[in-house]
NUFIDO-695659 format. One record per residue: x, y, z of N, C-alpha, C in turn; residue number from 1. Coordinates in Angstrom, 1 decimal, m for minus. Example, Ala and Ser with C-alpha at 12.3 -4.5 7.8 and 13.67 -1.06 7.14 Angstrom:
VEXGU     n_px     n_py     n_pz    ca_px    ca_py    ca_pz     c_px     c_py     c_pz     k
VEXGU     13.2     m5.7      7.8     12.3     m4.5      7.8     13.2     m3.3      7.8     1
VEXGU     12.8     m2.2      7.1     13.7     m1.1      7.1     12.9      0.0      7.9     2
% end
This chain:
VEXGU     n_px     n_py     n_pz    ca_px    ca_py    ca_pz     c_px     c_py     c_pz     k
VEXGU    m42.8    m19.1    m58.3    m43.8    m18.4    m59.0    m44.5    m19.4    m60.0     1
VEXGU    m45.6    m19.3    m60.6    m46.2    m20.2    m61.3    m46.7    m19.0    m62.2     2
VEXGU    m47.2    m19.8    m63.4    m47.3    m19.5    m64.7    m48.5    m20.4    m65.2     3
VEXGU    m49.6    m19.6    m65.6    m50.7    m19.9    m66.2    m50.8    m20.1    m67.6     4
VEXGU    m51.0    m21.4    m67.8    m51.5    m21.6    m69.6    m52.6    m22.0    m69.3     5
VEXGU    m53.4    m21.4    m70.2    m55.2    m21.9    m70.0    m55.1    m22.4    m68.7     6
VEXGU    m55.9    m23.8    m68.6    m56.6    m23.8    m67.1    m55.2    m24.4    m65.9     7
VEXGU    m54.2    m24.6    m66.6    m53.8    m25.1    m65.8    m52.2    m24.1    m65.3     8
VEXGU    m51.9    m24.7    m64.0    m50.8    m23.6    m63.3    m49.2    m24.6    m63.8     9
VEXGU    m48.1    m24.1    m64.4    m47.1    m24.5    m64.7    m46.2    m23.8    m64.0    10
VEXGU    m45.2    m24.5    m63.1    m44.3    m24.0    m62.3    m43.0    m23.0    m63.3    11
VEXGU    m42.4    m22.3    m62.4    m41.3    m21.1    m63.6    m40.2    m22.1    m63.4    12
VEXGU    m39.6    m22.6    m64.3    m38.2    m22.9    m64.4    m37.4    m22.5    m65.4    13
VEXGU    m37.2    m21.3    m65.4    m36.7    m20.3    m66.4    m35.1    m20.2    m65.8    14
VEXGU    m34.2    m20.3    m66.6    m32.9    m20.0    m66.6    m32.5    m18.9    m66.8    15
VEXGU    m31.6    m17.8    m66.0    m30.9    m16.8    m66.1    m30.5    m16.4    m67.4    16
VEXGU    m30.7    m15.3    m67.7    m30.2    m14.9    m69.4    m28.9    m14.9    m69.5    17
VEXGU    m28.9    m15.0    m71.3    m27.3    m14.9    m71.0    m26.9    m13.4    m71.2    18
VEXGU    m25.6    m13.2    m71.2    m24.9    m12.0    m71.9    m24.9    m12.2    m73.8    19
VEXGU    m25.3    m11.1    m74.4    m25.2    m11.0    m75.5    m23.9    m12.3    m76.0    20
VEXGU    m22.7    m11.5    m75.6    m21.6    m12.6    m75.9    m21.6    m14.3    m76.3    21
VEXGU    m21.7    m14.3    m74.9    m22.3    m16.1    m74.2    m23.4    m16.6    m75.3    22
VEXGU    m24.0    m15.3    m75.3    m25.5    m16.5    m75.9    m24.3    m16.9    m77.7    23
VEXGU    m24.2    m15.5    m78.5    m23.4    m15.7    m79.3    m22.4    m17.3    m79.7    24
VEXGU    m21.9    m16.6    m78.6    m21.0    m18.2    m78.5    m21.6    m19.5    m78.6    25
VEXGU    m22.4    m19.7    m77.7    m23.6    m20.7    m77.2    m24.0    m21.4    m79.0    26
VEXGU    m24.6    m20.1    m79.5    m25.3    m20.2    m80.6    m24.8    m20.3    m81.8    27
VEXGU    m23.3    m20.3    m82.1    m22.2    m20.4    m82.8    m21.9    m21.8    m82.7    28
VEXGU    m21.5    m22.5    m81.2    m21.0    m23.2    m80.9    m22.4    m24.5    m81.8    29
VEXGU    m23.2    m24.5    m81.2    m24.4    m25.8    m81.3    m24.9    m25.7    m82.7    30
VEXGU    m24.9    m24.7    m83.7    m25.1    m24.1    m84.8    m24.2    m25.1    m86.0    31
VEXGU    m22.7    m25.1    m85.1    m21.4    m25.0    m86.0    m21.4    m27.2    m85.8    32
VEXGU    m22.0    m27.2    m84.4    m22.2    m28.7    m84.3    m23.3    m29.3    m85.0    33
VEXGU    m24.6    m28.9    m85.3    m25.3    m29.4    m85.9    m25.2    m29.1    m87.8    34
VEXGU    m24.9    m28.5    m88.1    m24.5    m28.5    m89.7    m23.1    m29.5    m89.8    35
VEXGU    m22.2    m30.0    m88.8    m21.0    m30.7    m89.2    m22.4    m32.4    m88.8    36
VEXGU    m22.7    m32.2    m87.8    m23.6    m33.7    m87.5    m23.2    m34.3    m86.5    37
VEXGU    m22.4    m33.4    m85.7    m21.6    m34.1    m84.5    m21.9    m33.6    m83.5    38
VEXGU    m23.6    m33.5    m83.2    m24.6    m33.6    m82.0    m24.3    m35.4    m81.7    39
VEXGU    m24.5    m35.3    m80.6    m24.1    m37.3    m79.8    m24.9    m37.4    m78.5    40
VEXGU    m25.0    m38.5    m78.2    m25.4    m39.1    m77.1    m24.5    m38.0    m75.9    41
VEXGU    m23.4    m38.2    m76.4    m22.0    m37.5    m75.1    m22.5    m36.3    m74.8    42
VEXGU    m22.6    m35.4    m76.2    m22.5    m33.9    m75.8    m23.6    m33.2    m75.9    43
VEXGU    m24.9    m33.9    m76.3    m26.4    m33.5    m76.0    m26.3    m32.9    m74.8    44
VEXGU    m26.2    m33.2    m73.5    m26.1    m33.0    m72.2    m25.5    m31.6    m71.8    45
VEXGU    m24.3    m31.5    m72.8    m23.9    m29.8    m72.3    m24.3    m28.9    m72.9    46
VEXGU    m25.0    m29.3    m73.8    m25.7    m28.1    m74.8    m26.8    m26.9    m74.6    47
VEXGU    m26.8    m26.4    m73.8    m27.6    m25.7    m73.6    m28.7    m24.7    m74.5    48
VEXGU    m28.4    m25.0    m75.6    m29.5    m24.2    m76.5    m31.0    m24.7    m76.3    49
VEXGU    m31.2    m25.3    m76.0    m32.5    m25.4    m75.8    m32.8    m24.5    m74.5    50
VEXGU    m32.1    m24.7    m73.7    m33.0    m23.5    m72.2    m32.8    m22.2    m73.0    51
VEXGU    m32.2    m21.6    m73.8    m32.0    m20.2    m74.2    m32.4    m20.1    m75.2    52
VEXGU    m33.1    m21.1    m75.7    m33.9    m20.8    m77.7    m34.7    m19.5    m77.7    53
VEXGU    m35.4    m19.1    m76.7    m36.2    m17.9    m76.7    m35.2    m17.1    m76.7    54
VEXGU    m34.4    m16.7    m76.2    m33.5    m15.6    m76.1    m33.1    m15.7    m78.0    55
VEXGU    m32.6    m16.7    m78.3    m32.0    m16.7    m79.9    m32.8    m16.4    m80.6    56
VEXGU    m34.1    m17.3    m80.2    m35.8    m16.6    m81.8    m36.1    m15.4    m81.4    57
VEXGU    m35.7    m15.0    m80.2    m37.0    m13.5    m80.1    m35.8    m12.4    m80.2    58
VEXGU    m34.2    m12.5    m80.7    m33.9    m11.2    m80.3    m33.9    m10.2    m82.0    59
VEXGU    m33.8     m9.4    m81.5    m33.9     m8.6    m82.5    m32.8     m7.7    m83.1    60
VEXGU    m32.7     m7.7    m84.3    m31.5     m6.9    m84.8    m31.5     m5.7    m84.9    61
VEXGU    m29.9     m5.2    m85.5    m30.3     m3.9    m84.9    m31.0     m3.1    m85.7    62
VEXGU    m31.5     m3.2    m86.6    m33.5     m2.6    m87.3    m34.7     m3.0    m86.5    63
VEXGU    m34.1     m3.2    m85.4    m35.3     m4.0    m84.3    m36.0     m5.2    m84.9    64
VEXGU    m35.5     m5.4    m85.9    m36.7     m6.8    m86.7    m36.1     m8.4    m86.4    65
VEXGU    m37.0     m9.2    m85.9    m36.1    m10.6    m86.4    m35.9    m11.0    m87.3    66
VEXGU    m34.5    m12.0    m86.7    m33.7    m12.7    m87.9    m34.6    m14.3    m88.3    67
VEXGU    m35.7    m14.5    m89.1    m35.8    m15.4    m89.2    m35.2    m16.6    m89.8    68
VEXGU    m34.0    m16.3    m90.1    m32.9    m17.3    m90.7    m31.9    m18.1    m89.3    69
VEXGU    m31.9    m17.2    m88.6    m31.4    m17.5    m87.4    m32.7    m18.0    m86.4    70
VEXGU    m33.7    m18.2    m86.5    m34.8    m18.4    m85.9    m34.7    m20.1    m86.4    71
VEXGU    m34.7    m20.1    m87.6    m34.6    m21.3    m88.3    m33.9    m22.3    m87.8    72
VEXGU    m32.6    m22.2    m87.7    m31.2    m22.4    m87.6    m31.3    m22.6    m86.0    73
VEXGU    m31.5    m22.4    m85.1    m31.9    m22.3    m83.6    m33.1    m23.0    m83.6    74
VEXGU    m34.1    m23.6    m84.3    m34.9    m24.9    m84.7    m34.3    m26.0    m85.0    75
VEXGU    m33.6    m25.8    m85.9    m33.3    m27.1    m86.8    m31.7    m27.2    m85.6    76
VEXGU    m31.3    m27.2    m84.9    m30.3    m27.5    m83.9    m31.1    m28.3    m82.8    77
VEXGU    m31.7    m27.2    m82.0    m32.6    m27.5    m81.2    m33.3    m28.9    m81.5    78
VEXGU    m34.0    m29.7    m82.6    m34.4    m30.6    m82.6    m33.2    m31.4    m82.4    79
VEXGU    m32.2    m31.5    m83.3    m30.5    m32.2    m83.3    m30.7    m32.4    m81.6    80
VEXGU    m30.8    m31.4    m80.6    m30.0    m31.6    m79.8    m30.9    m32.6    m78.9    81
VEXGU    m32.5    m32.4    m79.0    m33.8    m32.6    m78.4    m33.4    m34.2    m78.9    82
% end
């Protein structure tokens, strides 16, 4: 399937969602690594917060509203791991 940005066609390489849990974990886990500073060369690679950062900025609490603190925090990792 392909995916339209303006004029041009970008192929889908979207990853499977996670479970609430998983992402949790995920997001705990790379969260708890980048505030200590012990993102690396090594373990960049298994990190998966970057394929599921939409899932962590867009979800919503249970007021339906986002957490922009955790929006944050799921940036400032995300670059660490980038």
């Amino acid at each position: 399937e392909q995916l339209k940005v303006g004029d041009s066609e970008v192929g889908n390489n979207r990853v499977e969602a996670m479970s609430n849990e998983a992402l949790s974990d995920l997001y705990s886990q790379c969260i708890k690594l980048a505030t200590s500073n012990k993102i690396n060369q090594k373990n960049t690679w298994t990190l998966k917060l970057i394929d599921h950062m939409d899932e962590c900025v867009l979800r919503k609490d249970e007021k339906g509203q986002l957490n922009f603190q955790k929006a944050s925090c799921t940036l400032d990792a995300s670059v660490k791991i980038y």
